[in-house]
C-alpha positions in Angstrom: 52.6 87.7 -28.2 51.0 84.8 -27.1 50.1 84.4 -23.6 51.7 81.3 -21.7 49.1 79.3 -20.3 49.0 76.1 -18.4 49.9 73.7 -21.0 53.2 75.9 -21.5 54.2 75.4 -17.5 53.6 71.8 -17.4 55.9 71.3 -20.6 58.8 73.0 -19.4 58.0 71.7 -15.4 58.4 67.8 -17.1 61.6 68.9 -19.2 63.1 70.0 -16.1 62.5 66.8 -14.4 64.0 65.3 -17.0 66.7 67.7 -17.1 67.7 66.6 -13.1 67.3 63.4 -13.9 70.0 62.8 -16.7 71.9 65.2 -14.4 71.6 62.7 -11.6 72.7 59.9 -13.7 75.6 61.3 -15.0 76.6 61.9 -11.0 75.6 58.5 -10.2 78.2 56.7 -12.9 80.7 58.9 -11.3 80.1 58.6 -7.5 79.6 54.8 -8.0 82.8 54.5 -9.4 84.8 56.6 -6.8 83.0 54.9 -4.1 83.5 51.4 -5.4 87.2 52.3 -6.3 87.4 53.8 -2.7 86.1 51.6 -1.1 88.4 48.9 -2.3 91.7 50.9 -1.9 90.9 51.6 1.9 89.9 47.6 2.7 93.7 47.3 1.4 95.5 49.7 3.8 96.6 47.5 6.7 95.2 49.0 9.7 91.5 49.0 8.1 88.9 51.1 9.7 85.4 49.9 11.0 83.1 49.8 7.7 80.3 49.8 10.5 81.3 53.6 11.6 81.9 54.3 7.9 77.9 53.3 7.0 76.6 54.9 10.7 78.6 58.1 9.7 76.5 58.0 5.9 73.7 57.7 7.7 74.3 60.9 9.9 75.6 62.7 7.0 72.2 62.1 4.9 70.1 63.0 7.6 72.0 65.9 8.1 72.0 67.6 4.7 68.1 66.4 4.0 66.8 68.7 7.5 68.9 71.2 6.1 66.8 71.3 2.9 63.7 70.6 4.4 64.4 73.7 7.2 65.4 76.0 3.9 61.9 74.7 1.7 59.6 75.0 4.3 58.2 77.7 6.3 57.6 76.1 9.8 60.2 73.0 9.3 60.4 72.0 12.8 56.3 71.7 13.0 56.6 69.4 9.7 59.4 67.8 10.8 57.8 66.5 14.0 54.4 65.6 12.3 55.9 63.7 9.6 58.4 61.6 11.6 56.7 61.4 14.7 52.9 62.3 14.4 52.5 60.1 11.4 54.9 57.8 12.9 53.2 54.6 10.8 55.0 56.1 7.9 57.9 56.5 9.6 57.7 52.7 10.5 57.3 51.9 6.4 60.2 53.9 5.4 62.0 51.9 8.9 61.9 49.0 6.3 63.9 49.8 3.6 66.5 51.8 6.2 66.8 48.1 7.7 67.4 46.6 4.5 70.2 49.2 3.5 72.0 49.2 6.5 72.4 45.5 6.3 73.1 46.0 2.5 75.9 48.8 2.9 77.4 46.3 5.7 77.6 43.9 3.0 78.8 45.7 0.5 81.7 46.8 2.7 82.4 43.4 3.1 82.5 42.6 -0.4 84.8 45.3 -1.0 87.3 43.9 1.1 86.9 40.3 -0.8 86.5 40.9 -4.3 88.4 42.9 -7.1 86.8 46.4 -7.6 85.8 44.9 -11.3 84.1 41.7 -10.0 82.5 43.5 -7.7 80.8 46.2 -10.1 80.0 43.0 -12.8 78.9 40.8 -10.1 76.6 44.2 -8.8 74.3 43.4 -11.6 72.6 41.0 -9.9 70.0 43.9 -8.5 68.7 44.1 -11.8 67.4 40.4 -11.4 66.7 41.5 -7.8 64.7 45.0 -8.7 62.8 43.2 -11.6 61.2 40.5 -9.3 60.3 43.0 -6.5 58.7 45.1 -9.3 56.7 42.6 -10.4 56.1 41.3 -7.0 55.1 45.2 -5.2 54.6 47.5 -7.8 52.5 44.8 -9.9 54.3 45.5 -13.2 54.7 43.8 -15.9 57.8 42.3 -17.4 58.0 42.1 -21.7 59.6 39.1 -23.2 62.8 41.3 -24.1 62.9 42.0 -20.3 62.6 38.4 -19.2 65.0 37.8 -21.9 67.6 40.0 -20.6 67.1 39.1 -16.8 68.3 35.5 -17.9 71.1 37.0 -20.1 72.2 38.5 -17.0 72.1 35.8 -14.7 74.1 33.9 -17.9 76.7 36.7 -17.6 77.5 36.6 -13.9 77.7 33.0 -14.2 80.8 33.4 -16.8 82.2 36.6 -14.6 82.5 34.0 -11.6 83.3 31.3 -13.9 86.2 33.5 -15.5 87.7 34.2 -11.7 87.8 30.2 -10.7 89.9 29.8 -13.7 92.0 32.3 -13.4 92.8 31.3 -9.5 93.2 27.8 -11.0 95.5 28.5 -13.1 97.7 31.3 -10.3 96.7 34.1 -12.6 94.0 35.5 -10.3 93.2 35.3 -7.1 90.6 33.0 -6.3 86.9 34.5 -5.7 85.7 34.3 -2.3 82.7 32.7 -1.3 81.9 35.0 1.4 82.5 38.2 -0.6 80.0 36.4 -3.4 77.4 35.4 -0.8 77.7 39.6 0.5 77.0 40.6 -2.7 74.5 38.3 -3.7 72.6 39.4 -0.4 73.2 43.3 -0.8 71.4 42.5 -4.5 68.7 40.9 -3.1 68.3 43.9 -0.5 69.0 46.2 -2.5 66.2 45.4 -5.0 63.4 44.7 -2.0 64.4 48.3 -0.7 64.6 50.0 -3.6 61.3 49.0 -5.2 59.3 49.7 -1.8 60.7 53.2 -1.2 60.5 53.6 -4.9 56.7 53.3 -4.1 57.0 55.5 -1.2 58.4 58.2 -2.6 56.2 58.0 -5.7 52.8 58.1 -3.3 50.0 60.8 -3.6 47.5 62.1 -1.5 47.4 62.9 2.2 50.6 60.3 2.4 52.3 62.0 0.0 55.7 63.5 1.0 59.2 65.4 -0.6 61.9 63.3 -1.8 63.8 65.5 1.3 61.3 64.8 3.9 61.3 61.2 2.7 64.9 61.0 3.2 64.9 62.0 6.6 62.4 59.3 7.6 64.9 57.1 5.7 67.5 58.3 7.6 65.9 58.7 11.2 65.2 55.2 10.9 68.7 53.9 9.3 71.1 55.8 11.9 70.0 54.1 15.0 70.2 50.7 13.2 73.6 51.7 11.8 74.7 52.4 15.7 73.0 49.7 17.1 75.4 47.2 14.3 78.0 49.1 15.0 78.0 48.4 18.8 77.4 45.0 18.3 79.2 43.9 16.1 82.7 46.4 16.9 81.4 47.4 20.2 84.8 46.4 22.2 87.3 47.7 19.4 85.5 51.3 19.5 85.8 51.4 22.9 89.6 50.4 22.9 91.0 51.9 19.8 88.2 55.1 19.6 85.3 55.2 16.9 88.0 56.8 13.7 90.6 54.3 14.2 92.2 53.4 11.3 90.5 56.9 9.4 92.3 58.4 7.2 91.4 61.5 4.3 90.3 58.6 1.4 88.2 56.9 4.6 86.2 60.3 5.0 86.0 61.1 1.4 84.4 57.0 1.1 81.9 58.0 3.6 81.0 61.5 1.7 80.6 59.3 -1.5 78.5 57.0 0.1 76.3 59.4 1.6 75.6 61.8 -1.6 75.2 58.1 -3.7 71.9 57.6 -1.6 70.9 61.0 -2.2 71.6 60.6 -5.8 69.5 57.1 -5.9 66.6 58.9 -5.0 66.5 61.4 -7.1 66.8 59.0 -9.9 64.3 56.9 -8.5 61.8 59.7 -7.9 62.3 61.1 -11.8 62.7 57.8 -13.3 62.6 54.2 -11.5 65.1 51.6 -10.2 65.8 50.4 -13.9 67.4 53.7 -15.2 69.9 53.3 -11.7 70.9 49.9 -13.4 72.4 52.2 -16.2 74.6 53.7 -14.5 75.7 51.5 -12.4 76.9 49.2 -15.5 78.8 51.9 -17.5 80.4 52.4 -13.6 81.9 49.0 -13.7 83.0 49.5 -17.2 84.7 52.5 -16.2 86.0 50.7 -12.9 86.9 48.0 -14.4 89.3 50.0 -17.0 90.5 52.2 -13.8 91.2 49.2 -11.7 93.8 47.5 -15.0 95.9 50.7 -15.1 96.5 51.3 -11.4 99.1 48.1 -10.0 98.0 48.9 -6.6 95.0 47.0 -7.6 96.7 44.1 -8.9 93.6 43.2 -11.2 94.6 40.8 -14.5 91.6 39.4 -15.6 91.0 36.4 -17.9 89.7 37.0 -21.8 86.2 35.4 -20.3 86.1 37.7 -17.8 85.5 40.5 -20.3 83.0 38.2 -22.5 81.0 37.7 -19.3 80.9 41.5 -18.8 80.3 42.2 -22.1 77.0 39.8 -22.1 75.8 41.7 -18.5 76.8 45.0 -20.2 74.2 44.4 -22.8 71.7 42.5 -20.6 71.2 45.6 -18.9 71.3 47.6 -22.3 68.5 45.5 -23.4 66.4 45.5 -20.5 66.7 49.5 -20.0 65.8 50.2 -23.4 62.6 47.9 -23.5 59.1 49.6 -23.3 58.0 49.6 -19.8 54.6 47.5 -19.8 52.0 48.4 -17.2 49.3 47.0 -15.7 45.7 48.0 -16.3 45.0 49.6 -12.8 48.6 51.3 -12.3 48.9 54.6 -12.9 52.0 56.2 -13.1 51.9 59.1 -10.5 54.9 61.0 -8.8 54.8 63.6 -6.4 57.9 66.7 -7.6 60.0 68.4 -5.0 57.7 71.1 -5.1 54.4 71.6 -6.8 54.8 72.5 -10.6 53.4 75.8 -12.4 50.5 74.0 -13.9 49.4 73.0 -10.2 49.8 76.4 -9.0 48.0 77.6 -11.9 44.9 75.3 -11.6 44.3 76.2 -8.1 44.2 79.7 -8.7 42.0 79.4 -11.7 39.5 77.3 -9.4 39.7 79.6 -6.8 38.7 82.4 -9.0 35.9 80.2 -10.6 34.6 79.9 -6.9 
């Protein structure tokens, strides 16, 4: 029998990545369309919680469960914990960028919840593919192909017909009218949502002595996010927490919303670590397709959209079809490096064969 050698490992160690990332995206399709669903049922209940409790309670909930899997991977967790977050505290400060960005962004998104039909708001969501392709180009110093460019505009095309579709529709009383400030909070959580995502992409993907675990990276994330979360929260519903209590208005679909919300993050950056920020636009269009079938059978919603509201998704739909399947084109100097959970058999293998050769 043929002895497995090193060349064996690293096969099955990349078809296992591959294996938890298609596993990742077929969670993300269904979280994203709970969540958005949820989230959309709960801004209709008429005493509606905080949303800024709901994202400061994500926040606690991520951190939470990512020292929990960094105290069971590692064998002095509090020692890394400490030198990782506070030691190496510049890197904390990096991640404390992209935390800023999606607390804003989750803010928004609450807000665009409340405003928009649970449809809209997953068509309209497409937008970060605009957003994530710029920031791409603009970080990560990748290249776009003409198909790509071609579908970016395709999509911007589409979400011009979506919001065309709505007007109409409110024009003519068979829709309620779109609303500017749920469009503006969605247009901003795109923009954020494709800085953010692009520059912990590149975190996350780092080597050398900066390198660090999806896990640990997550609890920089989070370290940084939660005391931004409470400081919003404060500000912004400071006097209502203190009169009514920090759960008013908290029901069993509230909590669920903020357990969605939490594992979606975890979820993005497993996807983002195995793939990149373009796969995540997969799944989050064949979410709004499913949302958008979800939100026509239940009347609670109330959703009855116009015949150009579908050709609008339809064009975004395959916009982001397009622009998934293109071949990725990469710069002469970027190398495509990413750091796995844990080091692979092939790693642990090479070291032990240079050891012996020493």
């Amino acid at each position: 029998m043929r002895k497995r050698g090193i060349h064996d490992d690293g096969l099955l160690w990349e078809m296992a990545k591959d294996r938890v990332a298609e596993i990742a995206l077929a969670l993300i399709v269904l979280q994203t369309t709970a969540h958005v669903l949820a989230m959309r049922f709960t801004r209709m209940a008429a005493e509606p919680y905080l949303a800024s409790t709901v994202v400061l309670l994500m926040e606690l909930v991520k951190l939470v469960v990512c020292t929990a899997v960094v105290f069971y991977e590692e064998t002095n967790p509090i020692n890394v914990l400490w030198t990782r977050t506070v030691v190496e505290w510049q890197q904390t400060l990096r991640v404390g960028v992209p935390a800023l960005c999606y607390v804003i962004q989750n803010n928004l998104l609450f807000i665009a919840a409340t405003e928009l039909d649970a449809p809209v708001f997953q068509v309209l969501n497409q937008f970060k593919l605009i957003t994530t392709a710029f920031f791409s180009v603009l970080i990560l110093g990748r290249k776009l192909s003409t198909r790509q460019w071609g579908a970016v505009a395709l999509l911007a095309c589409g979400v011009m017909v979506v919001q065309s579709s709505t007007s109409k529709g409110s024009a003519s009383g068979d829709a309620a009218p779109m609303s500017t400030r749920g469009l503006t909070a969605i247009m901003g959580a795109c923009a954020l949502s494709g800085f953010a995502g692009v520059w912990f992409e590149r975190m996350l993907k780092q080597t050398g002595v900066n390198a660090a675990s999806l896990w640990l990276r997550n609890v920089q994330l989070a370290s940084c996010a939660l005391p931004l979360a409470a400081l919003k929260a404060w500000y912004s519903d400071g006097e209502t927490i203190m009169r009514d209590g920090f759960f008013v208005g908290y029901t069993p679909l509230v909590i669920l919303t903020v357990l969605l919300g939490s594992a979606g993050g975890l979820l993005v950056a497993v996807v983002v670590k195995y793939t990149d920020n373009i796969m995540k636009g997969f799944a989050a269009s064949i979410s709004a397709v499913l949302s958008t079938v979800i939100s026509m059978n239940v009347p609670a919603f109330g959703f009855r959209p116009q015949p150009s509201f579908f050709f609008g998704a339809a064009i975004v739909f395959t916009s982001a079809y397009v622009y998934g399947m293109s071949p990725r084109v990469f710069p002469p100097q970027e190398k495509k490096t990413e750091l796995p959970l844990s080091r692979s058999p092939s790693e642990v293998d090479a070291e032990s064969e240079g050891e012996q050769d020493n």
